[in-house]
C-alpha positions as CSV (number, residue, x, y, z in Angstrom):
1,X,0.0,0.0,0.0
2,X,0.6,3.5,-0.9
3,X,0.7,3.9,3.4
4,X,3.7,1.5,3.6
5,X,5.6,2.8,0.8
6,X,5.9,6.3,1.4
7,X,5.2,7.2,4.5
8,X,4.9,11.3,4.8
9,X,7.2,11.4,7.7
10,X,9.8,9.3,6.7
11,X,9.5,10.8,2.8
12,X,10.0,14.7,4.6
13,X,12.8,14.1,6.3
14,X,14.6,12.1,3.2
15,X,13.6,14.7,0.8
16,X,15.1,17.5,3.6
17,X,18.4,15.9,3.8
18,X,18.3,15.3,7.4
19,X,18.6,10.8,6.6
20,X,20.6,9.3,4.2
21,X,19.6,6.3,2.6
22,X,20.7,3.6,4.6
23,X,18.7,5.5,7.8
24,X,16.0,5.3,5.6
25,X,15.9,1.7,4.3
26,X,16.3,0.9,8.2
27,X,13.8,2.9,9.5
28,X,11.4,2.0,6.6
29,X,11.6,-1.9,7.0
30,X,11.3,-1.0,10.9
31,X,8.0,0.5,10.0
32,X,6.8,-2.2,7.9
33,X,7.9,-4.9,10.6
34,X,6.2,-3.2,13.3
35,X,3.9,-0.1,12.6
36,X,5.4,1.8,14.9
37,X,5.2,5.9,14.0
38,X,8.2,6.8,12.4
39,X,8.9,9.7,14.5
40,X,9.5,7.3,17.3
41,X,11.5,5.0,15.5
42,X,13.7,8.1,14.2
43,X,14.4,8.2,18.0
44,X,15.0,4.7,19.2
45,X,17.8,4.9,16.3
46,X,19.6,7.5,17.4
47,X,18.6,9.0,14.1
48,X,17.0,12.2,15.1
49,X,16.3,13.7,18.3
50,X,12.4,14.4,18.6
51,X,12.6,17.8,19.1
52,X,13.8,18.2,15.3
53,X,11.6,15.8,14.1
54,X,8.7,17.8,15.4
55,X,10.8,20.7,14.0
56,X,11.0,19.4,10.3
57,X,6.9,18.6,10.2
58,X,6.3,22.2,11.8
59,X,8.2,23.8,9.4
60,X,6.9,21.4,6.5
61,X,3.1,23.1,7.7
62,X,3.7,26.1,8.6
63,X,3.0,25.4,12.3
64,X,4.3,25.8,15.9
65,X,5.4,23.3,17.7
66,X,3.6,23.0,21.3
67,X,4.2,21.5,24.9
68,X,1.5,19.6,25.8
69,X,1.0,19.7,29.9
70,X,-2.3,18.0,31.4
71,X,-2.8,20.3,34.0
72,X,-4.6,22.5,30.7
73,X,-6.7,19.8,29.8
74,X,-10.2,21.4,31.4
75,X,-13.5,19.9,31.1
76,X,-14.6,22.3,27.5
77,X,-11.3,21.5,26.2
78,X,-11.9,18.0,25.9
79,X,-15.3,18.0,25.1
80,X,-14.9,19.8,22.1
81,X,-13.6,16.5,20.4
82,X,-15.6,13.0,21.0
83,X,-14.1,10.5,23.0
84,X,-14.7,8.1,19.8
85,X,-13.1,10.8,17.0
86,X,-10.4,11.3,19.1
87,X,-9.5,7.6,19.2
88,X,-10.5,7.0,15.4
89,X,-8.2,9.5,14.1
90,X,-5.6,10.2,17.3
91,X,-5.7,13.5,17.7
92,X,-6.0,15.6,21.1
93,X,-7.6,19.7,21.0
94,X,-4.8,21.4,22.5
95,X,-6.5,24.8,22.7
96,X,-10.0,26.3,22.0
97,X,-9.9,30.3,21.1
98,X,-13.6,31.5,20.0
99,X,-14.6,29.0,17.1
100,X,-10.6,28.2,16.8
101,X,-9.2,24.9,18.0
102,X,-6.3,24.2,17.6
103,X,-5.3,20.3,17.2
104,X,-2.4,18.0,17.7
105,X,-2.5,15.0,15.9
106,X,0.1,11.5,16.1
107,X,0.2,11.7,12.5
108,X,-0.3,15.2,11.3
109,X,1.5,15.1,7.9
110,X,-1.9,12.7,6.9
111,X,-3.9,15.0,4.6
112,X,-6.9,12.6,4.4
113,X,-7.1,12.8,7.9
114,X,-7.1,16.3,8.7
115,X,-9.6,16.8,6.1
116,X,-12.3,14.1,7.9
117,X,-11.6,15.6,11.2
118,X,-12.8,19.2,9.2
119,X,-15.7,17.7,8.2
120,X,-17.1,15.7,11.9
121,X,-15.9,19.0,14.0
122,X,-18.0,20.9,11.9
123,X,-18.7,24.9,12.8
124,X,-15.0,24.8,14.5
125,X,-11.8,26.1,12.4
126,X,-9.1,23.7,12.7
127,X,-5.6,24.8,13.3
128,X,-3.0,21.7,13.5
129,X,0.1,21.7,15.7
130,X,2.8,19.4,16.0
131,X,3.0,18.0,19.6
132,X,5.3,14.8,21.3
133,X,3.2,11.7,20.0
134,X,4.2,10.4,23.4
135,X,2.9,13.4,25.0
136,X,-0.6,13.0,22.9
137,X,-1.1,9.0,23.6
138,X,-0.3,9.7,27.5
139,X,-3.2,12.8,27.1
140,X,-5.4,10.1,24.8
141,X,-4.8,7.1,27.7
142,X,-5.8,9.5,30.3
143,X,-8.8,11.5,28.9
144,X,-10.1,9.5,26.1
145,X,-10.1,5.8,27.4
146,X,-12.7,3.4,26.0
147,X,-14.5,3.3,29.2
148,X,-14.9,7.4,28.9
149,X,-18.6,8.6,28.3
150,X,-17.9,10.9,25.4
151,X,-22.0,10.6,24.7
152,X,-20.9,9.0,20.9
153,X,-22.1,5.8,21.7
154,X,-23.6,3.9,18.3
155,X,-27.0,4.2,19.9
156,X,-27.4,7.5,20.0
157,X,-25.3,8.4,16.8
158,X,-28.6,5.8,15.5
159,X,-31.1,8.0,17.3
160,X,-29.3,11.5,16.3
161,X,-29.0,10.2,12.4
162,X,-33.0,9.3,12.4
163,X,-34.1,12.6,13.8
164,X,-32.2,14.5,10.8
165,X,-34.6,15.1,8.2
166,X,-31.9,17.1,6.3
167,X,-30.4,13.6,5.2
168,X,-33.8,12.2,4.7
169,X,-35.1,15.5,2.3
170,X,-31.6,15.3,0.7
171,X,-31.7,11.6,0.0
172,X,-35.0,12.0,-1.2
173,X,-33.6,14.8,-3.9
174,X,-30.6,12.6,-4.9
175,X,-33.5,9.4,-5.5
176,X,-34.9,11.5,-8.2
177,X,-32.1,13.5,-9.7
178,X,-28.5,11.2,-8.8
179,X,-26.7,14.2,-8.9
180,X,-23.0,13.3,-8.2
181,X,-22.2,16.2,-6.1
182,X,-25.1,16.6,-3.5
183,X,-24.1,12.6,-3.2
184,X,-20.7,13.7,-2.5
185,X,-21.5,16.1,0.0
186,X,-24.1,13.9,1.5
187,X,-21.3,11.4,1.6
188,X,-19.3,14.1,3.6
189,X,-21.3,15.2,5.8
190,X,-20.2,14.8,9.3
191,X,-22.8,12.2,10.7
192,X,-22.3,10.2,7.7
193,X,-18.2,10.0,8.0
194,X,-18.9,9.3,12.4
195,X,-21.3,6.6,11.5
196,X,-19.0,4.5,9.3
197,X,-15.9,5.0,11.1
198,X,-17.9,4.0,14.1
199,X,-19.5,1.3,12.7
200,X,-15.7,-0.1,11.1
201,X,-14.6,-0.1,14.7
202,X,-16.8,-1.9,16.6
203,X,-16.7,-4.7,13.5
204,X,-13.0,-4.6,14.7
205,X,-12.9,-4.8,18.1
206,X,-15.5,-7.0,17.6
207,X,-12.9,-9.2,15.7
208,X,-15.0,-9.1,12.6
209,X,-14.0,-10.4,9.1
210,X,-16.9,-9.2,7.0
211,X,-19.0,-6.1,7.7
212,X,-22.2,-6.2,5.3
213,X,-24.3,-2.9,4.2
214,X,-27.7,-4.6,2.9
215,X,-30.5,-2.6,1.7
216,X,-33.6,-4.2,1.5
217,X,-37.1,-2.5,0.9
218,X,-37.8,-1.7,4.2
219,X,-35.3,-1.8,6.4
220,X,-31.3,-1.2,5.9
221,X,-29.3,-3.8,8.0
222,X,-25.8,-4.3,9.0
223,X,-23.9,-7.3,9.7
224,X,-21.0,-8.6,11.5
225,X,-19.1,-11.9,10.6
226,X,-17.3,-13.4,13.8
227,X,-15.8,-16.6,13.7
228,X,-17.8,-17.6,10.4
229,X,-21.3,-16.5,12.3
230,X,-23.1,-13.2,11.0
231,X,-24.5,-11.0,14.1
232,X,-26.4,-7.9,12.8
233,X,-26.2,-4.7,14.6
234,X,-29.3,-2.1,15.6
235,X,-30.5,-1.5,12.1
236,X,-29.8,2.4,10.8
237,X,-32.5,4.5,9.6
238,X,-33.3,2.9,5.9
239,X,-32.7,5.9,4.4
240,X,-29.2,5.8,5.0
241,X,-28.8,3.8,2.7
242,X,-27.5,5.8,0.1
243,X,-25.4,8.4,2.1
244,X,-23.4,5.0,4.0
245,X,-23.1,3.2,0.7
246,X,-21.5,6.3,-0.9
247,X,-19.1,7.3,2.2
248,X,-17.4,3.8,1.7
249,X,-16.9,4.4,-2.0
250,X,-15.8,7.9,-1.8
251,X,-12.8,6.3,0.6
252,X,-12.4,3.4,-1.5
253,X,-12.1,6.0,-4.7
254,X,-14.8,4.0,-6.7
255,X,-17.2,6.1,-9.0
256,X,-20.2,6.8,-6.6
257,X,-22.4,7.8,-9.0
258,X,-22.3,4.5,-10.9
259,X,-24.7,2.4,-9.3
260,X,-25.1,-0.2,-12.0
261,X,-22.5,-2.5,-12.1
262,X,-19.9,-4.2,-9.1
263,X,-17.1,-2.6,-7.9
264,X,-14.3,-3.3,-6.1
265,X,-11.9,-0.8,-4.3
266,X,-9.8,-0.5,-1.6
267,X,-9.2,1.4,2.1
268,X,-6.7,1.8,4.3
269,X,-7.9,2.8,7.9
270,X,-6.0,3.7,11.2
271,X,-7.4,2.7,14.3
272,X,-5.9,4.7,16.9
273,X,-2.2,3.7,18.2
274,X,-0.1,1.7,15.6
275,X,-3.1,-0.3,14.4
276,X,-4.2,0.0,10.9
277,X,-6.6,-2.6,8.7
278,X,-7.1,-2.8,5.4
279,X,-10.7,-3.1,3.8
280,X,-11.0,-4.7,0.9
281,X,-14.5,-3.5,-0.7
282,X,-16.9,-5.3,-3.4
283,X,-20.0,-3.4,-4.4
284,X,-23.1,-5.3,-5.6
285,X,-26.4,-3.5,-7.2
286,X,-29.5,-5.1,-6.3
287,X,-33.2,-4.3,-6.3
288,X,-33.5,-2.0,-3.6
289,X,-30.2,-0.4,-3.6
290,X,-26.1,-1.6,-3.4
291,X,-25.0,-4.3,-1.2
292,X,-21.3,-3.6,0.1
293,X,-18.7,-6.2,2.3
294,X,-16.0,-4.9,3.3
295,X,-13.4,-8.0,4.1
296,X,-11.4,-6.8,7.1
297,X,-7.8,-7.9,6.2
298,X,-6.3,-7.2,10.4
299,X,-2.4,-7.5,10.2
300,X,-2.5,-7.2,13.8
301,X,-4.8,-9.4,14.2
302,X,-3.3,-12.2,12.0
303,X,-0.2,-14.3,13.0
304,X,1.6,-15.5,10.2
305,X,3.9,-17.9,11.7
306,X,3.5,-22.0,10.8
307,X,3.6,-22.3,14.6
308,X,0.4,-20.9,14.9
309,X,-1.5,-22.6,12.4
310,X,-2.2,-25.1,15.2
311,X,-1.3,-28.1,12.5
312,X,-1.1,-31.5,14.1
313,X,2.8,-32.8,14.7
314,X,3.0,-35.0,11.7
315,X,1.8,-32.5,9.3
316,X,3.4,-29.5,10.5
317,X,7.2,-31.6,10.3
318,X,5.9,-32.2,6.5
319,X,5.1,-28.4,6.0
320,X,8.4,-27.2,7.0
321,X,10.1,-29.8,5.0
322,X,8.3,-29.7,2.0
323,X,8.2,-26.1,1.4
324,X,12.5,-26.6,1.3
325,X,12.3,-28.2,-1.4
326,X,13.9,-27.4,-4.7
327,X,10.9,-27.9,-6.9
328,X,7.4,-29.5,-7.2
329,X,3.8,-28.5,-6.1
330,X,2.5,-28.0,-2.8
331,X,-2.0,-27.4,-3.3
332,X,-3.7,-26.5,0.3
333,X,-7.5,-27.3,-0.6
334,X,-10.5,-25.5,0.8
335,X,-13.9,-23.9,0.7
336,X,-13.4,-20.0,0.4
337,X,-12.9,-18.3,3.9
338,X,-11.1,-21.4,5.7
339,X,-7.7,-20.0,6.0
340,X,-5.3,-21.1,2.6
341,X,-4.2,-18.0,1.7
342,X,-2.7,-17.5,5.4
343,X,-1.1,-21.0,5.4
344,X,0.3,-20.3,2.2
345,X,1.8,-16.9,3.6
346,X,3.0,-19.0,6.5
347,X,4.8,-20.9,4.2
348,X,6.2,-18.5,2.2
349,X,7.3,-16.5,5.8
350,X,9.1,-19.5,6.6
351,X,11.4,-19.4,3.7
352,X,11.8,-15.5,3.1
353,X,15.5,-15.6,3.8
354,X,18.3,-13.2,1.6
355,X,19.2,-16.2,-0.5
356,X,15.6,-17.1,-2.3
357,X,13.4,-14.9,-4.6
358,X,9.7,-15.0,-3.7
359,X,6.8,-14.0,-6.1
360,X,3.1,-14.1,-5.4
361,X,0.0,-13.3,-7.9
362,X,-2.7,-12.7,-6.0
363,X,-6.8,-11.6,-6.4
364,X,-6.0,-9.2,-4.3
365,X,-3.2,-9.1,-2.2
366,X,-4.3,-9.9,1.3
367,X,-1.1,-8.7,3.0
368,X,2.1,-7.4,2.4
369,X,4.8,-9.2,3.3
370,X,8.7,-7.4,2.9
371,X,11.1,-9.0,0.8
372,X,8.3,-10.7,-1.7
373,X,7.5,-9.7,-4.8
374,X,3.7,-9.5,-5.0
375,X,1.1,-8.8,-8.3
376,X,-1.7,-8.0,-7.8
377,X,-4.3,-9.9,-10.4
378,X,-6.3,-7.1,-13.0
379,X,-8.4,-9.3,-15.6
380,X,-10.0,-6.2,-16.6
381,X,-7.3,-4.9,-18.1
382,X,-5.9,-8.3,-19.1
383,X,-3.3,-9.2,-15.9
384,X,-4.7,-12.6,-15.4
385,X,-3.0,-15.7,-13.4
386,X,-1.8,-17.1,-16.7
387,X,0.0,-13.8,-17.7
388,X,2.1,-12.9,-14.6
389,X,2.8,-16.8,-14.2
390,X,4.6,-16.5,-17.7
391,X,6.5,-12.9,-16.8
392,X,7.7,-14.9,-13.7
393,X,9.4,-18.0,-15.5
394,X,11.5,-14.8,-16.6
395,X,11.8,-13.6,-13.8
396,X,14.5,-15.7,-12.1
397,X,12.7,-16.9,-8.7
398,X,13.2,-19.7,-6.2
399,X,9.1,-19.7,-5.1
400,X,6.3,-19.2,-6.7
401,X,3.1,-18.7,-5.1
402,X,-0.1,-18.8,-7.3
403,X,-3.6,-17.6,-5.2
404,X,-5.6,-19.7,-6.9
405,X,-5.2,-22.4,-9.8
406,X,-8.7,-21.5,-11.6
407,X,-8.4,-22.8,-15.3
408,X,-6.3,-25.1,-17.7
409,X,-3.8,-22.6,-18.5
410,X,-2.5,-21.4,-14.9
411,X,-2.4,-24.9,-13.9
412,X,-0.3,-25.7,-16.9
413,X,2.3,-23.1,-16.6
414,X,2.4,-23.6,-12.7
415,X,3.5,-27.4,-13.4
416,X,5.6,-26.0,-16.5
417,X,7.1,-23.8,-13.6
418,X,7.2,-27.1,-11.4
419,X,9.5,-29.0,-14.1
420,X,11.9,-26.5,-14.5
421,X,13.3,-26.3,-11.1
422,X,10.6,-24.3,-9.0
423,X,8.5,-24.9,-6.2
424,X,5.0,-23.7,-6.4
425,X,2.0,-23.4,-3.9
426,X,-0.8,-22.8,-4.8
427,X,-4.7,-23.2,-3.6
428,X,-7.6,-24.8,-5.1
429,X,-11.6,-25.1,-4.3
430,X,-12.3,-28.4,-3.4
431,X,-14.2,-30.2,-0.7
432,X,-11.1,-32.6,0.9
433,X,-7.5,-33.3,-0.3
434,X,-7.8,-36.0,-2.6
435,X,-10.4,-33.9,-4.8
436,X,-8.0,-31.8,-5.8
437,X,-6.4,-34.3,-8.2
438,X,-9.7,-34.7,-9.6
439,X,-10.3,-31.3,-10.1
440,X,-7.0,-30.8,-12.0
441,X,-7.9,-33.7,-14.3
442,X,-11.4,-32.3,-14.8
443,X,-9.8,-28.9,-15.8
444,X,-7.7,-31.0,-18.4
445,X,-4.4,-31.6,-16.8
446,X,-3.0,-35.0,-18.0
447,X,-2.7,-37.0,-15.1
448,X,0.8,-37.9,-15.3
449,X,1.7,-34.2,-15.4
450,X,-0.1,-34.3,-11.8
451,X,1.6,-37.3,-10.7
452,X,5.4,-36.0,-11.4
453,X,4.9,-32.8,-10.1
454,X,2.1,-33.2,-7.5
455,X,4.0,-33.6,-3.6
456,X,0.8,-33.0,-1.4
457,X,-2.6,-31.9,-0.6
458,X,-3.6,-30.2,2.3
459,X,-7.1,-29.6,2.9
460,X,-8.3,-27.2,5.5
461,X,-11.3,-26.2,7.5
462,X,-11.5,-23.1,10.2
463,X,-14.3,-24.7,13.0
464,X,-14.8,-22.2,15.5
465,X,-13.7,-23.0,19.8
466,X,-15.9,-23.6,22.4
467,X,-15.3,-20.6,25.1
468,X,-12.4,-21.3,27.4
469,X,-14.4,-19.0,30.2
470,X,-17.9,-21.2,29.6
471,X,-16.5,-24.2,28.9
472,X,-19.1,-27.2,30.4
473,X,-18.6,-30.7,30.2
474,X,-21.7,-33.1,29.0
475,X,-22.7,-35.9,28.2
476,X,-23.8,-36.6,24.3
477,X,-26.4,-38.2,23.5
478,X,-26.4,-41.4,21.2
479,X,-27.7,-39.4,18.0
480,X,-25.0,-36.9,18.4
481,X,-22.3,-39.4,18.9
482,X,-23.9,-41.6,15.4
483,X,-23.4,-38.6,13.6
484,X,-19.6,-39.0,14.3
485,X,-20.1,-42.6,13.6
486,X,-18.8,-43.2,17.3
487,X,-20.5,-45.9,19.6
488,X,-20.2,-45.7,23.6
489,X,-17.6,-48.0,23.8
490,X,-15.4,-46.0,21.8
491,X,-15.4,-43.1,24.2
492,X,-13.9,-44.4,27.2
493,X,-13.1,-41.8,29.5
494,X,-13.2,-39.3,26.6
495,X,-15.1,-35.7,27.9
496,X,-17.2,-33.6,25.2
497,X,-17.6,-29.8,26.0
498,X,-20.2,-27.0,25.1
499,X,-20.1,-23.5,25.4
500,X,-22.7,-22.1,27.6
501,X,-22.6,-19.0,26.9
502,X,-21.3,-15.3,28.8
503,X,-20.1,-12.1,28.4
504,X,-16.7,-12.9,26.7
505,X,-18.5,-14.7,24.0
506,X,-21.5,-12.7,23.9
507,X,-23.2,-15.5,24.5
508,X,-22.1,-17.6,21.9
509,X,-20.3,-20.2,23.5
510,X,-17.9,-20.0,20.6
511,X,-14.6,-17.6,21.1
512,X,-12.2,-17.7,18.5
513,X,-11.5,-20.3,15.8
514,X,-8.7,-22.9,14.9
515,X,-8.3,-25.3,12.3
516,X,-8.8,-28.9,11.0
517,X,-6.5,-30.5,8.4
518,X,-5.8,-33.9,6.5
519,X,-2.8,-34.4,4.5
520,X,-2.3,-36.3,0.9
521,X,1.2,-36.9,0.9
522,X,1.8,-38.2,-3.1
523,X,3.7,-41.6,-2.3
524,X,4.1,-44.3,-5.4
525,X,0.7,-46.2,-4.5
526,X,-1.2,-42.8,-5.3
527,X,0.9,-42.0,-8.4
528,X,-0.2,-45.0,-10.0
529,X,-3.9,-44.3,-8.8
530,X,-3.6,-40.7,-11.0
531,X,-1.8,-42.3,-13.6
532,X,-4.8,-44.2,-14.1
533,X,-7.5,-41.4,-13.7
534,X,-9.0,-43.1,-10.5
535,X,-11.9,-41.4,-9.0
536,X,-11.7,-39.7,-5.9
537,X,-13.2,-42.3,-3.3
538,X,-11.0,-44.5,-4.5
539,X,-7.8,-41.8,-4.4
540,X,-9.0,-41.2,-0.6
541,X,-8.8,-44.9,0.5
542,X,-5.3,-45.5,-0.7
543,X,-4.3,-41.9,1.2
544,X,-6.2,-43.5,4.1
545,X,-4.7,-47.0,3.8
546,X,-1.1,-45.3,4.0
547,X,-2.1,-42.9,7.1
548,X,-4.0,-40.0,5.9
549,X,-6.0,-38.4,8.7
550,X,-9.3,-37.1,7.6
551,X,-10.5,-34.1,8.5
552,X,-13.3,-35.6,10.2
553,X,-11.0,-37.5,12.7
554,X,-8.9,-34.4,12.9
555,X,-12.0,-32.6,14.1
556,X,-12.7,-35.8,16.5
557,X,-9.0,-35.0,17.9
558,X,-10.0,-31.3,18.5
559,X,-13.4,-32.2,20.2
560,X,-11.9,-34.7,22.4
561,X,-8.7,-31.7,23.0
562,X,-11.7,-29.8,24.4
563,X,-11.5,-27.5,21.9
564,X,-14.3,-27.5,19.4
565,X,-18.2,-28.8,19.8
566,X,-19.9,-32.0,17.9
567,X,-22.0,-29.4,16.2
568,X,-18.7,-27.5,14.3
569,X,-17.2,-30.8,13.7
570,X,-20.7,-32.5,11.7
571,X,-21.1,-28.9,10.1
572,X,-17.8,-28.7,8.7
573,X,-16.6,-32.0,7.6
């Protein structure tokens, strides 16, 4: 992202002089590694002292530079921003003259910022000041805590955005005419920007994955996915439809007065702190309106080390030795959403070292990762999986990572890629691990292609965990345990678990998910089996006759760990 690359900060104080190029490689990959502000890791180096740093962006803005001393904090001063805003966008008012407040911000050299803060602090003239970001985060900890009442709770942003009949008068305008520019300024307006930026909070501190905007005819409902469940918050007015739908493409920079057909964008949000999500956005016209998910992509929130995959012994030992080999294919297999693109990246983390040259094509790219070459897919203007997969071959790399074998082609050049002295991993949609090999077939791969190249299959499912704080033992009854196709006797002194629900699961039962895997390790038995187009039952014997775990008895394993319910298991396998 444009926010990694260039970072305002670090881009000021190169473009001044004041780092030379080393400093700024170093404080750059810093950055990247941790998301720390760069003025604080221009000080943990030794690079710059802070008091020039604040220096360089004051002069850069024509500012002053202030002290920032609690004991001036009073009551009006810190309700003139929101407890919520000033968390959103991390900024403090540092003094309030007349309709003049002057502002300190962590990162004021952000223009898109200071411009949304403009618009929510409405009928106050913003004047930004450079400040100690310690100084502001100590002020933010203190004053601003999530526990503060700063009367921006979503509730009453509901109620205040339902008595507004300016919105509703203008929305009814815009139904009739779509003009473009009272849409923007609709979009703009500063109940509109405090409801979405509210609304992408809670989804993540709720740990969401999915937010969903869904008109319908009556009603306009958001949703929440956590852990694969959808939970749908106090339903908006339904004529804010339009004004919330256009807000998330005005910061995704899609066209907002084309309603017609999907479109996909882009945003990058910060949090508050050093926490900042991605939100990758898909836009769908439908009767009443445009349905819009936004996919959270959390880097803080995602750990991309094999460790923490939570694969079973056997298969993680295979993992980390397959992925050192010199060439072949490695497929993880999966319903969309079940975590292969992260064990892929977990992978490819694994062997990011000085002496191997990584490339990824991607529909999008989920996360960035230094030291790989990603490309991002563009069919519509011809960038397909095929074409980058050729431009690698000349390209010189050790890995190749492909994010999703979808037709004849890719999967040719990726085993084309295979022959010559690559390793490749790549994802397919499948139900289980020996389907994959049927798949490739089906696609027209000629089997013995797949059998030269092929090393394993792992297939993958994400089943949520029962709460650790409600966890209850029971006792299952005999139609629960035939759906696993267990009998009493096979139990023993076995204990099942349910989640009874509380206030760290919202009542769930269910906090937090982990995965379920089964493993198609290619030996000579199997190779054979393709060679001869076998079907799939008869693929997942042989892998079963020489030790394949199933991803039904994996989930067994996790159910009798304590970990997951019978319910998960049965859904998911």
């Amino acid at each position: 992202m444009a926010d990694d690359v260039s970072n305002p900060l670090l881009a000021l104080v190169k473009d001044q002089g004041l780092i030379d190029d080393l400093q700024f490689e170093e404080v750059h990959a810093e950055f990247k590694r941790s998301g720390k502000p760069v003025s604080l890791i221009l000080q943990d180096f030794g690079i710059m002292a802070m008091e020039d740093i604040l220096q360089a962006m004051a002069n850069h803005l024509s500012t002053d530079v202030v002290t920032i001393r609690e004991r001036d904090m009073t009551p009006q001063l810190i309700q003139s921003v929101p407890g919520k805003t000033a968390r959103t966008y991390q900024c403090i008012p540092v003094a309030l003259v007349g309709t003049t407040l002057q502002i300190a911000l962590m990162e004021p050299l952000d223009p898109g910022r200071i411009d949304e803060l403009g618009y929510i602090l409405k009928g106050k003239e913003l004047q930004i000041v450079v400040a100690d970001p310690a100084a502001i985060q100590k002020v933010l900890e203190k004053f601003y805590s999530d526990g503060g009442d700063d009367g921006e709770s979503m509730s009453e942003l509901l109620k205040e955005l339902g008595g507004d009949e300016t919105i509703a008068k203008e929305v009814e305008v815009l139904e009739e005419t779509d003009d473009a520019r009272v849409m923007e300024n609709l979009a703009n307006g500063a109940p509109i920007v405090r409801f979405v930026n509210l609304v992408v909070f809670q989804a993540v501190q709720d740990r969401a994955s999915d937010i969903h905007f869904e008109p319908f005819e009556t009603e306009f409902r958001i949703r929440y996915r956590v852990d694969g469940a959808l939970y749908e918050m106090s339903p908006p007015p339904k004529h804010l439809a339009l004004p919330v739908v256009s807000r998330i493409k005005v910061m995704a920079n899609l066209n907002i007065s084309e309603r017609r057909v999907p479109q996909d964008g882009r945003i990058n949000m910060r949090l508050g702190g050093n926490r900042s999500v991605d939100l990758r956005v898909s836009t769908l016209p439908t009767q009443f309106g445009e349905s819009v998910v936004l996919r959270v992509l959390d880097r803080s929130a995602v750990n991309l080390e094999i460790e923490s995959l939570g694969l079973p012994k056997f298969i993680h030992e295979y993992v980390n030795d397959v992925i050192l080999r010199p060439n072949g294919i490695f497929v993880v297999t999966g319903p969309t959403g079940c975590g292969k693109t992260t064990t892929l990246y977990s992978c490819l983390r694994r062997v990011n070292t000085i002496d191997s040259k990584l490339l990824t094509a991607e529909d999008p790219v989920e996360y960035d990762i230094e030291g790989i070459m990603q490309v991002a897919i563009h069919e519509s203007v011809g960038l397909t999986f095929s074409k980058a997969l050729r431009s690698f071959l000349r390209q010189d790399p050790d890995i190749i990572m492909v994010g999703e074998m979808r037709d004849l082609e890719t999967a040719q050049i990726s085993i084309q890629a295979s022959l010559t002295g690559h390793l490749v991993l790549s994802t397919l949609h499948t139900n289980d691990a020996p389907g994959a090999v049927t798949r490739l077939i089906d696609m027209g791969v000629e089997p013995f292609l797949i059998s030269s190249t092929l090393m394993g299959v792992l297939g993958q499912r994400l089943v949520r965990r029962v709460c650790r704080d409600c966890r209850t033992p029971f006792e299952p009854t005999e139609s629960q345990l035939n759906t696993l196709n267990l009998s009493p006797h096979d139990l023993g002194d076995k204990v099942f678990y349910y989640g009874r629900g509380c206030g760290t699961c919202n009542d769930t039962g269910y906090k937090g998910r982990k995965g379920i895997f089964e493993l198609m390790v290619i030996a000579e038995a199997l190779r054979t089996l393709i060679n001869e187009r076998a079907p799939t039952v008869v693929l997942r014997q042989k892998a079963v006759e020489l030790g394949m775990v199933t991803l039904r008895e994996d989930g067994l394993r996790s159910i009798f760990d304590g970990d997951t319910s019978i319910e998960e298991v049965v859904k998911y396998t």
